[in-house]
gemmi code that builds the backbone of each chain (N, CA, C; Angstrom):
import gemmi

chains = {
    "A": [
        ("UNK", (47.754, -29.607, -27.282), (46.584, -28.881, -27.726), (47.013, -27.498, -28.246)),
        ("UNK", (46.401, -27.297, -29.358), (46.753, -25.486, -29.874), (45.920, -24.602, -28.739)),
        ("UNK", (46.432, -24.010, -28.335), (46.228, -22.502, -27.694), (45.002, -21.554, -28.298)),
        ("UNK", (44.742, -20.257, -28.192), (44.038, -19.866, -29.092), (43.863, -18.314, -27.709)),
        ("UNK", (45.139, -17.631, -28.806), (44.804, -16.426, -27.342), (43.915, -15.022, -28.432)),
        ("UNK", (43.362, -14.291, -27.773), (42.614, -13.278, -28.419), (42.837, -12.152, -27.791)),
        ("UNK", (42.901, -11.268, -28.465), (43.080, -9.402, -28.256), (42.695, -8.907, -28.496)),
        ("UNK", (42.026, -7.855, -28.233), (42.080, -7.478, -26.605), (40.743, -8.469, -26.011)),
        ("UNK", (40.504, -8.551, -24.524), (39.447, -9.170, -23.787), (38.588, -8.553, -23.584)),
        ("UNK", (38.595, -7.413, -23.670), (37.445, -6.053, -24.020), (37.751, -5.034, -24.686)),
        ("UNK", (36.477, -4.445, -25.175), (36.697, -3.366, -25.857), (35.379, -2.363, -25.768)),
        ("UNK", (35.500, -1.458, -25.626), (34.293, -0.274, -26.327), (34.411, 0.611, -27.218)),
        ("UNK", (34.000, 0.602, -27.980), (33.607, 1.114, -29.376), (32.249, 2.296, -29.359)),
        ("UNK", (31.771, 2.938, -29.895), (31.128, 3.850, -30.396), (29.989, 3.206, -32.201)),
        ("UNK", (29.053, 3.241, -32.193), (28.361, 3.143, -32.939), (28.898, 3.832, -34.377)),
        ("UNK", (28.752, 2.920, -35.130), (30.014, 3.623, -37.047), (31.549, 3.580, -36.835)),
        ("UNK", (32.227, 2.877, -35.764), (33.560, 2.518, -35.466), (33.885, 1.253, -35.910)),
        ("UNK", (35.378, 1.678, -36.551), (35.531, -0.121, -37.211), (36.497, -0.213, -35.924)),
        ("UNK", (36.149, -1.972, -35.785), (37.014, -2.295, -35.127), (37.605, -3.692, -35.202)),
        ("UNK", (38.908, -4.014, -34.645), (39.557, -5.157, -35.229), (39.850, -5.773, -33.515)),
        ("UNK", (39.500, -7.443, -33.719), (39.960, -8.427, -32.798), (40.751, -8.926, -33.521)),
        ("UNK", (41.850, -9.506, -32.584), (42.913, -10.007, -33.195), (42.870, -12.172, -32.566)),
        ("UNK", (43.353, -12.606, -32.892), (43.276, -13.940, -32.291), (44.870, -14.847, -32.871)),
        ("UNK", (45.068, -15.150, -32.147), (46.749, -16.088, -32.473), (47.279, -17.248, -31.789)),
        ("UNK", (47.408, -18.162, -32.599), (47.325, -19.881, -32.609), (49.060, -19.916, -31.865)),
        ("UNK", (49.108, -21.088, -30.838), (50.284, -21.371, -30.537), (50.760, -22.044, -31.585)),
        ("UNK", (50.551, -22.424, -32.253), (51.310, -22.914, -33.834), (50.282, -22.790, -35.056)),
        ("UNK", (51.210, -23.256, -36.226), (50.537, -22.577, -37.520), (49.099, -23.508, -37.607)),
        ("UNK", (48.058, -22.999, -37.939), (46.677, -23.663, -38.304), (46.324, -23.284, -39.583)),
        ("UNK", (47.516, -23.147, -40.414), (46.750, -22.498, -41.903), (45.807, -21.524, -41.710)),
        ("UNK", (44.439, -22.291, -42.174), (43.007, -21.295, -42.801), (42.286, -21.809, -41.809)),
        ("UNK", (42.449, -22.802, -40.980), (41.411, -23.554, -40.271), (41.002, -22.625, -38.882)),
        ("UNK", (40.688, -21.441, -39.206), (39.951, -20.784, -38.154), (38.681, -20.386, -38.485)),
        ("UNK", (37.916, -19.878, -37.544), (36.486, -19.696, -37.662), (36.085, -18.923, -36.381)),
        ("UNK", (35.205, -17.664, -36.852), (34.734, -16.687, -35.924), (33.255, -17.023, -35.308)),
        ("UNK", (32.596, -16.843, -34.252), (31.099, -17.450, -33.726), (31.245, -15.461, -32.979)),
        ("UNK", (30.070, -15.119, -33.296), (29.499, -14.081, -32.061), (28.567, -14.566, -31.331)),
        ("UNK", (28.831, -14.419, -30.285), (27.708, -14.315, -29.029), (27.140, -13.754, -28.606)),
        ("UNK", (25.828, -13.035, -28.420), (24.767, -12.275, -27.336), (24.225, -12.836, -26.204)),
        ("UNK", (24.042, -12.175, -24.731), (23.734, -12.880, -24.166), (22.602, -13.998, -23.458)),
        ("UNK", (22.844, -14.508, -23.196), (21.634, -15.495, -23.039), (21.136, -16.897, -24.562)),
        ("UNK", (22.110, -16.757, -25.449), (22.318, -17.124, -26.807), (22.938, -17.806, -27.251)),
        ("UNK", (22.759, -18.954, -27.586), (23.907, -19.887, -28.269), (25.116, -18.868, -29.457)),
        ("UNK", (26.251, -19.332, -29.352), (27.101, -18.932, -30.589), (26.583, -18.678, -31.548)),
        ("UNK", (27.085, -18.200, -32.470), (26.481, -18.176, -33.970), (27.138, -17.297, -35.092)),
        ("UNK", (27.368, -18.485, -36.264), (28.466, -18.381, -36.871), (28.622, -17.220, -37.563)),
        ("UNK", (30.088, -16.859, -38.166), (29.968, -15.203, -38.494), (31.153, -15.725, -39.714)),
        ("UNK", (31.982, -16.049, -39.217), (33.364, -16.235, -40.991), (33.800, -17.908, -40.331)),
        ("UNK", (33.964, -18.330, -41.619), (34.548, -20.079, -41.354), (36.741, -19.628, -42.499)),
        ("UNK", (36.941, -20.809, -42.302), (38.331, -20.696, -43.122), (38.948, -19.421, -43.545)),
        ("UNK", (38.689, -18.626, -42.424), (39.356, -17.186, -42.019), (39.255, -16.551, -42.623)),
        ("UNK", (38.616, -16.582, -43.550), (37.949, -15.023, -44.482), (36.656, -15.441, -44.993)),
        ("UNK", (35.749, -16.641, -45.315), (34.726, -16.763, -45.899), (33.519, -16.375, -45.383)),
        ("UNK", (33.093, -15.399, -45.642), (31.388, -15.016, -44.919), (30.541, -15.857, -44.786)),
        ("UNK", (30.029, -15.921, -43.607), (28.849, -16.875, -43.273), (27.719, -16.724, -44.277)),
        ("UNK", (26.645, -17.228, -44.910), (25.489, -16.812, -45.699), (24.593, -15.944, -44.980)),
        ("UNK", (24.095, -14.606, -44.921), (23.392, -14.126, -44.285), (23.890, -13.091, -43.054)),
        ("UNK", (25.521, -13.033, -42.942), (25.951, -12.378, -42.146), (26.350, -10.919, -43.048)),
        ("UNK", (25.820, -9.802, -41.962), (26.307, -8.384, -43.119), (27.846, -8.836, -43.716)),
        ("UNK", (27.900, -7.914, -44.422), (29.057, -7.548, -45.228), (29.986, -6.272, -44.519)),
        ("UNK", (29.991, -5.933, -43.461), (30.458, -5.428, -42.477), (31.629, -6.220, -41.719)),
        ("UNK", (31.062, -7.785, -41.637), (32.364, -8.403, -40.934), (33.121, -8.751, -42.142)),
        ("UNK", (34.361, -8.836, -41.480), (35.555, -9.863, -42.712), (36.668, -10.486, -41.529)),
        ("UNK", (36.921, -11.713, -42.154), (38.056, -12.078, -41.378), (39.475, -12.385, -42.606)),
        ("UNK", (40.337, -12.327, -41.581), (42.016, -11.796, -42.826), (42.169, -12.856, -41.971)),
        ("UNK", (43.759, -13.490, -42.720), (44.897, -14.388, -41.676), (45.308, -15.501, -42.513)),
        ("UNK", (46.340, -16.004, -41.665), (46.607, -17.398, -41.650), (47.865, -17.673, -40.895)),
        ("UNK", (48.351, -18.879, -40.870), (49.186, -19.473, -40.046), (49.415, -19.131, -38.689)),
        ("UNK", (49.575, -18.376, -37.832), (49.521, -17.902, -36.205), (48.417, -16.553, -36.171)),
        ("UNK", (48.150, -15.702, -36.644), (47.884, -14.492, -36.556), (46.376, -14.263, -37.262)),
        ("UNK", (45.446, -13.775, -37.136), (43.879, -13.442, -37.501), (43.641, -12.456, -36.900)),
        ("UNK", (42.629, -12.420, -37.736), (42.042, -10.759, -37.281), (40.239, -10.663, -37.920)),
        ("UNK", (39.390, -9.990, -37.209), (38.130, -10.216, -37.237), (37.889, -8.781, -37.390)),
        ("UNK", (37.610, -8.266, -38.190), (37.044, -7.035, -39.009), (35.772, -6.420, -38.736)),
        ("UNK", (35.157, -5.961, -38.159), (33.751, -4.742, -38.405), (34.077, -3.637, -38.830)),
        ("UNK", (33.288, -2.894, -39.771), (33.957, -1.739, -40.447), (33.300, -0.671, -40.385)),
        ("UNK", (32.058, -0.664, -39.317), (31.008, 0.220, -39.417), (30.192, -0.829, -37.818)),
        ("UNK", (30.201, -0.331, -36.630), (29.532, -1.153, -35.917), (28.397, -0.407, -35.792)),
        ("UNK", (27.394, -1.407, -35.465), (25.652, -1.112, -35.651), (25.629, -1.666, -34.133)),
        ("UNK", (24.370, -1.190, -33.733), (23.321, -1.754, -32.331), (23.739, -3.025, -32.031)),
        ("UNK", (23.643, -3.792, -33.407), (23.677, -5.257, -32.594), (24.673, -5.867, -33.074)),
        ("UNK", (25.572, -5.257, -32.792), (26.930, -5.914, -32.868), (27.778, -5.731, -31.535)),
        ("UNK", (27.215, -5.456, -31.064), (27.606, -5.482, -29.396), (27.812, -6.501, -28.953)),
        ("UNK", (28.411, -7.332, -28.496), (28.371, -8.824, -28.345), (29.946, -9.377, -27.509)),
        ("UNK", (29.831, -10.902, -27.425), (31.382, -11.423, -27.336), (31.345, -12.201, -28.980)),
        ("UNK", (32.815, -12.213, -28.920), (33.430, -12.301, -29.902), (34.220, -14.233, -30.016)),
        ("UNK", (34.540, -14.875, -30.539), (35.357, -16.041, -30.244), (35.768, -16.748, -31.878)),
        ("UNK", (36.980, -16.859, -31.262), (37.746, -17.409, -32.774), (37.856, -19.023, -31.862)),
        ("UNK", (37.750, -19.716, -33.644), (38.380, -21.609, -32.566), (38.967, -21.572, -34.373)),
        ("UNK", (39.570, -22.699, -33.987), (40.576, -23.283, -34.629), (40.391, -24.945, -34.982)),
        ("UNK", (40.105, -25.299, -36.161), (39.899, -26.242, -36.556), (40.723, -27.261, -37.544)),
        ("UNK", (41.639, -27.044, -37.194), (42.753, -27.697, -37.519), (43.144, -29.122, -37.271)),
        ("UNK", (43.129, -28.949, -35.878), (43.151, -30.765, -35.030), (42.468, -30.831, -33.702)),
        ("UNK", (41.983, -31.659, -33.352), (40.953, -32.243, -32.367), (42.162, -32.089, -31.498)),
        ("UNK", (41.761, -31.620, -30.198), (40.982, -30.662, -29.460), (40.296, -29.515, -29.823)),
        ("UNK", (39.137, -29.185, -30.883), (39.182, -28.186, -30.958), (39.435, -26.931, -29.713)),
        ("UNK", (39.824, -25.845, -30.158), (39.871, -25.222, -29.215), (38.930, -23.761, -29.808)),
        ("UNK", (38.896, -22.861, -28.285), (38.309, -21.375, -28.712), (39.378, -20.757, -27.980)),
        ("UNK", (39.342, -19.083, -28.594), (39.954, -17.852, -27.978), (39.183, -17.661, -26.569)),
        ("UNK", (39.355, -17.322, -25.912), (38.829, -16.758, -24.231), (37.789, -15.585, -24.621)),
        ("UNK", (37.785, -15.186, -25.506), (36.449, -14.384, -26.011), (37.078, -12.817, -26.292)),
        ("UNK", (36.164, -12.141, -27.128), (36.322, -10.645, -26.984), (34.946, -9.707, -26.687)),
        ("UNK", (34.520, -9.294, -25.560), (33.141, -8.605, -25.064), (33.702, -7.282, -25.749)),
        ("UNK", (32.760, -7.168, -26.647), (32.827, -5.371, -27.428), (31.113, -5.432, -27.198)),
        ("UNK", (31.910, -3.811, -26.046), (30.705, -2.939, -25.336), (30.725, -2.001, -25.820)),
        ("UNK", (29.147, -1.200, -25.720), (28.992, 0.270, -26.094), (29.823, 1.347, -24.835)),
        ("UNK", (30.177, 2.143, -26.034), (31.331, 3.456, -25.289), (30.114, 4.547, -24.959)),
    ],
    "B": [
        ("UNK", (13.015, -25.764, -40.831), (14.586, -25.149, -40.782), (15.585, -26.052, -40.314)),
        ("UNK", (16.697, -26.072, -40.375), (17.872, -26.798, -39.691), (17.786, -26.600, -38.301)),
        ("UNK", (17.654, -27.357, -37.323), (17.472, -27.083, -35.796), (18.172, -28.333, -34.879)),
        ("UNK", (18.376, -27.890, -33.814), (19.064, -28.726, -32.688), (18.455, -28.178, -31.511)),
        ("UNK", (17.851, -29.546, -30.726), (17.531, -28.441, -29.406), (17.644, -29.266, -28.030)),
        ("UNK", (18.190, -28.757, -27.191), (18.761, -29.930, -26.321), (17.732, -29.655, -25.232)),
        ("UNK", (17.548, -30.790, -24.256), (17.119, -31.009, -23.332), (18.150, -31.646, -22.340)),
        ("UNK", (17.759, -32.035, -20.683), (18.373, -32.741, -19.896), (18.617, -32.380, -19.012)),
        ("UNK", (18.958, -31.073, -19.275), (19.792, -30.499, -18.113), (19.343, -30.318, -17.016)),
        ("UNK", (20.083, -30.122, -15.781), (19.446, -30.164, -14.143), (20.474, -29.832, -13.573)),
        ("UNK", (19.983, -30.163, -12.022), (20.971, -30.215, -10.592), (21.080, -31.163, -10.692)),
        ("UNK", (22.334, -31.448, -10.136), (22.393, -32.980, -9.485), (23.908, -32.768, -8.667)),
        ("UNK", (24.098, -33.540, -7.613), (24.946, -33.361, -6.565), (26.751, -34.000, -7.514)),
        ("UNK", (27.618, -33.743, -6.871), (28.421, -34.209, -7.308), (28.679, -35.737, -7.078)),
        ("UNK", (29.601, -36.401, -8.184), (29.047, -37.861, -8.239), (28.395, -37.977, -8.519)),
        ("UNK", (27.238, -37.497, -8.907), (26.072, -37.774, -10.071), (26.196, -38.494, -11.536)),
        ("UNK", (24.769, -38.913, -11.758), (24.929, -38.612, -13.117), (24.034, -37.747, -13.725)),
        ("UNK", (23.840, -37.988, -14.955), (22.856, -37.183, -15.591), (22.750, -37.227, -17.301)),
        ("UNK", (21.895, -37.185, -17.823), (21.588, -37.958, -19.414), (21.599, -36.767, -20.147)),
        ("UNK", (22.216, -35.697, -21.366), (21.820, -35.233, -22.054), (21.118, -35.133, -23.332)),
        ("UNK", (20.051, -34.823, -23.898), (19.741, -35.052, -25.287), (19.663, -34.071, -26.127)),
        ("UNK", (19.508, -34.294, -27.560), (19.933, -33.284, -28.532), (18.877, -33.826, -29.697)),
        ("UNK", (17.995, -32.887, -30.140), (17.067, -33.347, -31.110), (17.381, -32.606, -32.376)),
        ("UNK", (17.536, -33.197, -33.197), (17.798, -32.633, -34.766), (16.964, -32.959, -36.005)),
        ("UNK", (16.569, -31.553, -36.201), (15.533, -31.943, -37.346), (15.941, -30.815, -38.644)),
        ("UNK", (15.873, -30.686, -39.808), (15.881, -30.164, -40.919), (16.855, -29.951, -41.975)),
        ("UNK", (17.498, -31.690, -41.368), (18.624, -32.044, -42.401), (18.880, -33.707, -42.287)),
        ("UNK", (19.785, -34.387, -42.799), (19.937, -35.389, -42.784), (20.917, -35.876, -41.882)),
        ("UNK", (20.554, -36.181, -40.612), (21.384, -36.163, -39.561), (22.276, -37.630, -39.605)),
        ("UNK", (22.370, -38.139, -40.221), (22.985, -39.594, -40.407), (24.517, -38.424, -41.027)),
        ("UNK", (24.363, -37.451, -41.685), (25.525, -37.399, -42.764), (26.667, -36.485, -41.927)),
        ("UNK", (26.203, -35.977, -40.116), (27.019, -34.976, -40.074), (27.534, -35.392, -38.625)),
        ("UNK", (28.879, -35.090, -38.520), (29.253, -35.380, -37.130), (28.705, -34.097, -36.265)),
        ("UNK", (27.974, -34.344, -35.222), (27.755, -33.866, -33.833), (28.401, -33.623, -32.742)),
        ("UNK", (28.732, -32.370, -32.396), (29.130, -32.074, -31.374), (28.733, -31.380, -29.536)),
        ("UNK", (29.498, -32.113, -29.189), (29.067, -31.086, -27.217), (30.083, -30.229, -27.064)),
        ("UNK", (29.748, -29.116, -26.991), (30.422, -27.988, -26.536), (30.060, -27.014, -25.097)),
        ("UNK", (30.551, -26.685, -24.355), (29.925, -26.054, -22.908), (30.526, -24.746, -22.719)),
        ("UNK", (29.959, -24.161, -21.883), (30.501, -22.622, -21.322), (29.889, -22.399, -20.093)),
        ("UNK", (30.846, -22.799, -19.082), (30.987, -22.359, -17.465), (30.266, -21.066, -17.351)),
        ("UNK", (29.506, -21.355, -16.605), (28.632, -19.381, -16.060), (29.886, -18.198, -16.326)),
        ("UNK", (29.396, -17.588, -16.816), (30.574, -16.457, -17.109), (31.727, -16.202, -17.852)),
        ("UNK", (32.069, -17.819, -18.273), (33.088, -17.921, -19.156), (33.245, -18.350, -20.541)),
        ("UNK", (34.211, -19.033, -21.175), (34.236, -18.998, -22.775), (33.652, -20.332, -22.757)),
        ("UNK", (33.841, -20.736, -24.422), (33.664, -22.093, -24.853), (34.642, -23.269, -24.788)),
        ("UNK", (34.385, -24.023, -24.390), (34.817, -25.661, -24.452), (34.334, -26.570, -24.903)),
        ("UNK", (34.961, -26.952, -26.102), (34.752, -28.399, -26.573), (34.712, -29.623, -26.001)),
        ("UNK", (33.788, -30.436, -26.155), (33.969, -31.398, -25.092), (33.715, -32.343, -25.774)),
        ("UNK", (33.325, -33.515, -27.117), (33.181, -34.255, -27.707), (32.649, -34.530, -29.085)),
        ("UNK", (32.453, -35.341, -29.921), (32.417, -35.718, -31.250), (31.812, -36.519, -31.654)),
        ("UNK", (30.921, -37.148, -32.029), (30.533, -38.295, -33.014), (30.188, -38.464, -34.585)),
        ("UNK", (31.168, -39.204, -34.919), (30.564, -39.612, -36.630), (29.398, -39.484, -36.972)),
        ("UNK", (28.673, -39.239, -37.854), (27.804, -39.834, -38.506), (27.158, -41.286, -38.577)),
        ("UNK", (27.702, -42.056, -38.440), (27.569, -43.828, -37.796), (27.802, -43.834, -36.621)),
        ("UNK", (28.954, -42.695, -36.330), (29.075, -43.506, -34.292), (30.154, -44.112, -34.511)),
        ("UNK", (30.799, -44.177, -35.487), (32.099, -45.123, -35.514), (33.199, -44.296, -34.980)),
        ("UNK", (33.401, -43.018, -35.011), (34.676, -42.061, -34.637), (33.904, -41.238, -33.473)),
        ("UNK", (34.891, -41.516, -32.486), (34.562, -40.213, -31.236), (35.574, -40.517, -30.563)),
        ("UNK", (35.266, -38.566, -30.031), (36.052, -38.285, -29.686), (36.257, -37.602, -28.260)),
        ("UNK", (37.106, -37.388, -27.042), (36.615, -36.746, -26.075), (37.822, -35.718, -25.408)),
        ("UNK", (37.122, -34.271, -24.678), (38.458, -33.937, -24.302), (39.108, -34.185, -22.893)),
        ("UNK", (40.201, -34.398, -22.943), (40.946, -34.847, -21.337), (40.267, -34.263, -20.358)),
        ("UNK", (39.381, -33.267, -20.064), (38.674, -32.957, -18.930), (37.526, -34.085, -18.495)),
        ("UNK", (36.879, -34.885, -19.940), (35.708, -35.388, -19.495), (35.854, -36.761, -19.858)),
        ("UNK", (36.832, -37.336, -20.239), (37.535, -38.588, -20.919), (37.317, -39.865, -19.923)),
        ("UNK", (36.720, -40.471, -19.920), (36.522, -41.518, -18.876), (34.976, -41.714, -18.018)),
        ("UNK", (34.415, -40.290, -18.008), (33.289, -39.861, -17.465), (32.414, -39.725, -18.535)),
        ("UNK", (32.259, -38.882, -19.223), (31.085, -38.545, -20.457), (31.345, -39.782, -21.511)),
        ("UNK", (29.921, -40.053, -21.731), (30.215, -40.716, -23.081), (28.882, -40.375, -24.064)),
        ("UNK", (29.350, -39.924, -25.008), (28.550, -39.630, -26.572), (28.024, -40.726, -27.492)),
        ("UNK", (26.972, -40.533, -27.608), (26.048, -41.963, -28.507), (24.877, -40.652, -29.423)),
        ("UNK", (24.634, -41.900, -30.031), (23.633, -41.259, -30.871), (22.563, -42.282, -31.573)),
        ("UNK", (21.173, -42.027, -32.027), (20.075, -42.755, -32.366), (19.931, -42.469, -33.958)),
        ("UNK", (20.739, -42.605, -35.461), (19.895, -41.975, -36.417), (18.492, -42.005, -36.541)),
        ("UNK", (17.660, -43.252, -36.036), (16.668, -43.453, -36.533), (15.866, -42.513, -36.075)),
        ("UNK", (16.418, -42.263, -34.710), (15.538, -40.961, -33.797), (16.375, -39.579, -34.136)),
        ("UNK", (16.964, -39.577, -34.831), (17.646, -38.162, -35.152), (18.067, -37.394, -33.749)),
        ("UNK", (19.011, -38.095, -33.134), (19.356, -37.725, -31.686), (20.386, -37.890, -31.376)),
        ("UNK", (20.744, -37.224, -30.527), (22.361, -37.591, -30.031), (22.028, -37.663, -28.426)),
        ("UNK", (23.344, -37.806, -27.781), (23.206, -37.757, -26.426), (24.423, -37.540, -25.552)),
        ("UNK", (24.490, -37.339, -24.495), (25.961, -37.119, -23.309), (25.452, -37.963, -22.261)),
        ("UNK", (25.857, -38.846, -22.100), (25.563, -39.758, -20.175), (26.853, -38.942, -20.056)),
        ("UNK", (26.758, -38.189, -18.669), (27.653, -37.900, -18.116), (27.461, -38.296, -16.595)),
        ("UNK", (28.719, -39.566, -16.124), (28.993, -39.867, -14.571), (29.783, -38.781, -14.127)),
        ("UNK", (30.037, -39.673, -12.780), (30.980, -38.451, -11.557), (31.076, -37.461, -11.772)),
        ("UNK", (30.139, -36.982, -12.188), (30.043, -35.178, -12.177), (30.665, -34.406, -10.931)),
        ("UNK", (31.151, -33.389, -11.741), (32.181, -32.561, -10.608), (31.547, -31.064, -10.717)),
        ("UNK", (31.929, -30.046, -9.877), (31.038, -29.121, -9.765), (32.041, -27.944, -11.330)),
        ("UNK", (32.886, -28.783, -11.402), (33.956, -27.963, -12.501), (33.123, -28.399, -13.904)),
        ("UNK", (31.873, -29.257, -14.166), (31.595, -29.650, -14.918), (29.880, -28.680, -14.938)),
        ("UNK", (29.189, -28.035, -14.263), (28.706, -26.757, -14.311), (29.059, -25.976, -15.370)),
        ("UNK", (27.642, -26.130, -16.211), (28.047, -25.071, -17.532), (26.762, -25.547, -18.585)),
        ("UNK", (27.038, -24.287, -19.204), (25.246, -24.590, -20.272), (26.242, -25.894, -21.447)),
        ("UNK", (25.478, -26.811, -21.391), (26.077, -27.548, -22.646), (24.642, -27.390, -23.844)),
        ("UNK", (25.859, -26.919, -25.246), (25.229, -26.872, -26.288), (26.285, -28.489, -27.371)),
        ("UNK", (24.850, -28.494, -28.054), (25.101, -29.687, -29.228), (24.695, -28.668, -30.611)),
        ("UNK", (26.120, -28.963, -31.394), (26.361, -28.241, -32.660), (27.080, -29.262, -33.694)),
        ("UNK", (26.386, -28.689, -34.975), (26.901, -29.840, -36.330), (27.726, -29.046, -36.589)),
        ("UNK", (28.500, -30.188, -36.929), (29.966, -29.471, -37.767), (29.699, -30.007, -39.279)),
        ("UNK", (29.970, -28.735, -39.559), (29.810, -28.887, -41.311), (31.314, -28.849, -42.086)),
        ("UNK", (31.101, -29.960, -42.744), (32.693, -30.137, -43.524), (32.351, -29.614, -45.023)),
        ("UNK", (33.689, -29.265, -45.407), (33.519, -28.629, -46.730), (35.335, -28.656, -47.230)),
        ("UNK", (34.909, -29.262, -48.311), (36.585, -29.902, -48.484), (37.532, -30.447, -46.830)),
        ("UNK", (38.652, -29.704, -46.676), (39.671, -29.854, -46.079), (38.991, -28.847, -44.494)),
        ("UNK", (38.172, -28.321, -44.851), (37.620, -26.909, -43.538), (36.460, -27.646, -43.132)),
        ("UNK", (36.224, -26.928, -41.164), (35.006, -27.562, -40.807), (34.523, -26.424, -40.196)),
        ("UNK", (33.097, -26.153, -39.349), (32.826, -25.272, -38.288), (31.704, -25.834, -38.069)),
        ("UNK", (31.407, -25.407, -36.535), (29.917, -25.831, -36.243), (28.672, -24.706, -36.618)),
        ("UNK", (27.865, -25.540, -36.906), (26.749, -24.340, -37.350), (25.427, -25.262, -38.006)),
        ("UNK", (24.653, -25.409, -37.116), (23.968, -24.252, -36.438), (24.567, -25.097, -34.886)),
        ("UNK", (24.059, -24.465, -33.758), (24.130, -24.449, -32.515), (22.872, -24.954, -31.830)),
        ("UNK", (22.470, -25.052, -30.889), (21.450, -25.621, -30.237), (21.603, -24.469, -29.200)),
        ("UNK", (20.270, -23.948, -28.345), (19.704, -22.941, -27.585), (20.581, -22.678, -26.382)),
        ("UNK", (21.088, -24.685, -25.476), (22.083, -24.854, -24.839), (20.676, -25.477, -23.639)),
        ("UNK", (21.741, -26.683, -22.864), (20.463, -27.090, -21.561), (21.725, -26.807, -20.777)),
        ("UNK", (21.153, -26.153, -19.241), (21.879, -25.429, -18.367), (22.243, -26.935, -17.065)),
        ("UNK", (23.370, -27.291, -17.190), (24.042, -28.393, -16.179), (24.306, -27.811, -14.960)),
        ("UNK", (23.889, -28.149, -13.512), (24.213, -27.226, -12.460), (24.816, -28.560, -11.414)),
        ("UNK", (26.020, -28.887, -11.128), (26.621, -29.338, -10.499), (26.842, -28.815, -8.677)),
        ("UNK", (25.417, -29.545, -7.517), (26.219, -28.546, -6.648), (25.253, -29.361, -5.476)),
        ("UNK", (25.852, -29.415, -4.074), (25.584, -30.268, -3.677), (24.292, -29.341, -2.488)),
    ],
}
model = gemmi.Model(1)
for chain_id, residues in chains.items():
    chain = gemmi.Chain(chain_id)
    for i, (resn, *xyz) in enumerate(residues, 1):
        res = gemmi.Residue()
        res.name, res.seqid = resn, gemmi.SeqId(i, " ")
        for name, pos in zip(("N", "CA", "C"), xyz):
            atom = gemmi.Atom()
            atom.name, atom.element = name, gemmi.Element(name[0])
            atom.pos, atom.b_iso = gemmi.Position(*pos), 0.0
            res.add_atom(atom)
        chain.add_residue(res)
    model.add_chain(chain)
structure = gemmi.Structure()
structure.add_model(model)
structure.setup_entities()
């Protein structure tokens, strides 16, 4: 099964702070990653698919970069409700898997 | 709108069973494989199974492989989880999500609300 570790496991940030999660595959997965944010009490919900493509309807604030072991999940300006957990999976080969999450809290 | 919304969920002692369902309405649910995905109180996501579009391909992960099994109704636009011998490690909101293919790339989206599984004797 691919792995799927994420960095950092928390974070706090400040409101208009960019900030970057990082996420990295025990082997290469190309493009086949994909970001979900979470709030609580809330199903997932999708944010970038094939590691850089914006979801329809998600600001233009997130971006995701990467490929082969290494990603990275972009906010460039955080707002109110971007407070959340964070989770990269990898869609490459069945098992899919997810990152262990990233909780970005208010500072 | 595109929607999924599960029902089922409960207590039930370990060794149990228990039926999950998944209702899908505002697309053509014959065309998309369906997925169960869960998250333990407090913790991340886990994938836990797959079905085709027909039901012909599924898939399961080594935690629930032998125990859960995934079916689905097109005519009723439904999916489902029978899950036996429930273990208390099997405690966790399970959500049902479409995976959308697009060329060679997939992701799930949309998600379902999640029905809360409570394993405990």
């Amino acid at each position: 099964d691919i792995q799927m570790t994420q960095s950092p496991s928390s974070l706090s940030a400040s409101v208009g702070d960019r900030v970057t999660i990082t996420c990295r595959a025990s082997e290469s997965i190309s493009s086949y990653l994909n970001w979900y944010q979470q709030k609580p009490g809330k199903a997932p919900n999708l944010l970038i698919y094939a590691a850089s493509t914006l979801q329809s309807g998600v600001p233009s604030r997130f971006s995701g970069s990467g490929s082969g072991t290494d990603f990275t999940l972009t906010i460039s300006s955080l707002q109110p409700e971007d407070f959340a957990t964070y989770y990269c999976q990898q869609s490459y080969s069945t098992p899919y898997t997810f990152g262990q999450g990233t909780k970005l809290e208010i500072k | 709108q595109v929607q999924l919304v599960e029902s089922g969920g409960g207590l039930v002692k370990p060794g149990g069973s228990l039926r999950l369902s998944c209702a899908a309405s505002g697309f053509t649910f014959s065309d998309f494989y369906i997925n169960w995905i869960r998250q333990a109180p407090g913790k991340g996501l886990e994938w836990v199974s797959y079905i085709s579009g027909s039901g012909s391909t599924i898939y399961y992960a080594d935690s629930v492989k032998g125990r859960f099994t995934i079916s689905r109704d097109n005519a009723k636009n439904s999916l489902y989880l029978e899950m036996n011998s429930l273990r208390a490690e099997d405690t966790a909101v399970y959500y049902c999500a479409r995976l959308v293919v697009r060329g060679l790339y997939n992701w799930f989206d949309p998600w379902g609300q999640g029905t809360l599984v409570t394993v405990s004797s």
